[in-house]
C-alpha positions as a Markdown table, in Angstrom:
| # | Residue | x | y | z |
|---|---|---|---|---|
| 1 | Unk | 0.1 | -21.2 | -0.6 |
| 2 | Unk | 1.2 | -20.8 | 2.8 |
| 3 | Unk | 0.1 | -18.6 | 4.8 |
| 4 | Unk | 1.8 | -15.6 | 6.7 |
| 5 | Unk | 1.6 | -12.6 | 8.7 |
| 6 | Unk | 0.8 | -9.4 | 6.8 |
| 7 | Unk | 2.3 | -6.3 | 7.8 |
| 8 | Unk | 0.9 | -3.7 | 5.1 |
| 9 | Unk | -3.1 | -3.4 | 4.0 |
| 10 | Unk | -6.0 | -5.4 | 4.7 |
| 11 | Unk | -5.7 | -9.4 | 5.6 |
| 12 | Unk | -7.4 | -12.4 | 3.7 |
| 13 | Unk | -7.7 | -15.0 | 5.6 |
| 14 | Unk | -6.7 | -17.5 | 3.0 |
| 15 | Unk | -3.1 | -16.0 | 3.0 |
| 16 | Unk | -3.1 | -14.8 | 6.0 |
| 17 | Unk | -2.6 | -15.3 | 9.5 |
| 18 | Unk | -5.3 | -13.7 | 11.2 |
| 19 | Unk | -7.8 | -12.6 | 14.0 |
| 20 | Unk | -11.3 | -13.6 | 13.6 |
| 21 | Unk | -13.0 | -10.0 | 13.0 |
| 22 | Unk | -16.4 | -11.4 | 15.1 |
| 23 | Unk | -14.3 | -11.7 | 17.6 |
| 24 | Unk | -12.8 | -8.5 | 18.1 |
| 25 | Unk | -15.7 | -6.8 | 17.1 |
| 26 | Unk | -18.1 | -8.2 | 19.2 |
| 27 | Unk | -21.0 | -5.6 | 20.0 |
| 28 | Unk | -21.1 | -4.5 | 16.5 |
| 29 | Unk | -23.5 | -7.5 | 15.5 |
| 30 | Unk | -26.2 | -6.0 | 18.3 |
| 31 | Unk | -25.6 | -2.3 | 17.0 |
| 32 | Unk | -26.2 | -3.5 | 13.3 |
| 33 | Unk | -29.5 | -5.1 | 14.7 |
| 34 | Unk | -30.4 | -2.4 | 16.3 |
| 35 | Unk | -29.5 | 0.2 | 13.3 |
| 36 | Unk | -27.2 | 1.4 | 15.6 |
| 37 | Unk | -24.0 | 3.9 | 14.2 |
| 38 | Unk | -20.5 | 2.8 | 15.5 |
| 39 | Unk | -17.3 | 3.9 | 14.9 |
| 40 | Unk | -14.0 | 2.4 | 14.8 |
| 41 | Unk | -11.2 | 4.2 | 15.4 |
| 42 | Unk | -7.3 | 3.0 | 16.0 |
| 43 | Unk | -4.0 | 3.8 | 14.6 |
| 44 | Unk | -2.1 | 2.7 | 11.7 |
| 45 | Unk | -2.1 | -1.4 | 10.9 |
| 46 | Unk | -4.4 | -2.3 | 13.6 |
| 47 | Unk | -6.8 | -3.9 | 11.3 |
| 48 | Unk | -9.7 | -1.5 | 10.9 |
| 49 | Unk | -10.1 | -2.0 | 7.3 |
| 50 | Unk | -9.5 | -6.2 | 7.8 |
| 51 | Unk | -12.1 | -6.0 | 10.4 |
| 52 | Unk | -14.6 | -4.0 | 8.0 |
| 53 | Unk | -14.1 | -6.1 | 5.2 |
| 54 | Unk | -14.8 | -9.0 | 7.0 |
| 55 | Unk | -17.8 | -7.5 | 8.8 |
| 56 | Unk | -19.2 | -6.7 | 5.1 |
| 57 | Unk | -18.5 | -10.4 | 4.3 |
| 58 | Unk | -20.5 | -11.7 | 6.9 |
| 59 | Unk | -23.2 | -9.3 | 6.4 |
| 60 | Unk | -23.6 | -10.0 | 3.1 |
| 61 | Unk | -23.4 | -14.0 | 3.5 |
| 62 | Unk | -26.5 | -13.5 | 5.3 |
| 63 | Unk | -30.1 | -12.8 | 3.7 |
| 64 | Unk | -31.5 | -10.0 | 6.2 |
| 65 | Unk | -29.0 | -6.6 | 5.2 |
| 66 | Unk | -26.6 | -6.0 | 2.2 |
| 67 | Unk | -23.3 | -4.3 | 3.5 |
| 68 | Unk | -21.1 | -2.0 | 1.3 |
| 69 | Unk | -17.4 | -0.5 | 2.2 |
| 70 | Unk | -16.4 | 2.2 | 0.3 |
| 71 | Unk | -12.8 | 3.9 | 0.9 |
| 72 | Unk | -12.7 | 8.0 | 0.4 |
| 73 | Unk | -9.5 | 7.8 | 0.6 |
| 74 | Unk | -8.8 | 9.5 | -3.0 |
| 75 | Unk | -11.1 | 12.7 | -1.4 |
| 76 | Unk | -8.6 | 13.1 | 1.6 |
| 77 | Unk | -6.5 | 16.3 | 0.2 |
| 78 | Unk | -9.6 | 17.9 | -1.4 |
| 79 | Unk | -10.0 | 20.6 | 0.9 |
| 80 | Unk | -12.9 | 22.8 | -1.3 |
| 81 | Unk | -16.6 | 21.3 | -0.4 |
| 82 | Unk | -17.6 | 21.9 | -4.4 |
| 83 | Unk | -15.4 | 19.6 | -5.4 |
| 84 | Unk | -15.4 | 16.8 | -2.5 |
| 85 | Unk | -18.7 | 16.7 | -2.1 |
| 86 | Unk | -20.1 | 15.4 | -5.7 |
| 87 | Unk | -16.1 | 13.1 | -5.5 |
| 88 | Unk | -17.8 | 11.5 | -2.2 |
| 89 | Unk | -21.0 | 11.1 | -4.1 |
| 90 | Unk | -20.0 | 9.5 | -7.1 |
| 91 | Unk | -17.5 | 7.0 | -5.3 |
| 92 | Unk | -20.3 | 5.9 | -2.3 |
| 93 | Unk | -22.4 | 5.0 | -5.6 |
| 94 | Unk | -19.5 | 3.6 | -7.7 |
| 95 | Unk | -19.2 | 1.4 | -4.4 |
| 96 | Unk | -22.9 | 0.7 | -4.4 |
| 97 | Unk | -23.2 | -0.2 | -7.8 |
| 98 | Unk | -20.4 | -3.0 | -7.6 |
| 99 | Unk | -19.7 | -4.1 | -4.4 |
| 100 | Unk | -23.4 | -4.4 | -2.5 |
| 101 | Unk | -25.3 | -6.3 | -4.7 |
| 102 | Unk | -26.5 | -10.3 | -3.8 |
| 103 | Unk | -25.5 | -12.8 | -5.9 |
């Protein structure tokens, strides 16, 4: 397949043309070292969730951490606390239970 530039939700580098993730991310290796917190924050299509999901790769191709990302994005328009917080729950251990585990 040939590749192209993707204009709507995360990249894959197999099919698309893309920035390495290291590379735009660069003090995010020492803050993970250092259990350091970071956030990311940009507006729309600037490839925060490309640049995750390649950090999690990465991660997890080494043998020292397991990464996991988990999208809330199905919480956003609860508004009530007693029903968000067990939604955020079970999702952050959906996510655990599929995605963060070592071959």
């Amino acid at each position: 397949m040939e590749r192209f530039f993707n204009i709507a939700g995360p990249c894959d580098s197999a099919k698309h043309y893309m920035l390495s993730a290291a590379d735009r991310l660069p003090e995010v290796a020492s803050l993970i070292r250092k259990e350091q917190y970071f956030v990311i924050y940009a507006q729309r299509q600037c490839g925060k969730t490309t640049a995750l999901l390649a950090l999690r790769n990465d991660i997890n191709a080494g043998s020292e951490r397991v990464a996991m990302y988990c999208s809330l994005g199905a919480v956003e328009g609860v508004s009530d606390p007693a029903d968000g917080v067990p939604m955020i729950y079970s999702r952050i251990e959906w996510c655990a239970d599929h995605f963060s585990k070592k071959p």
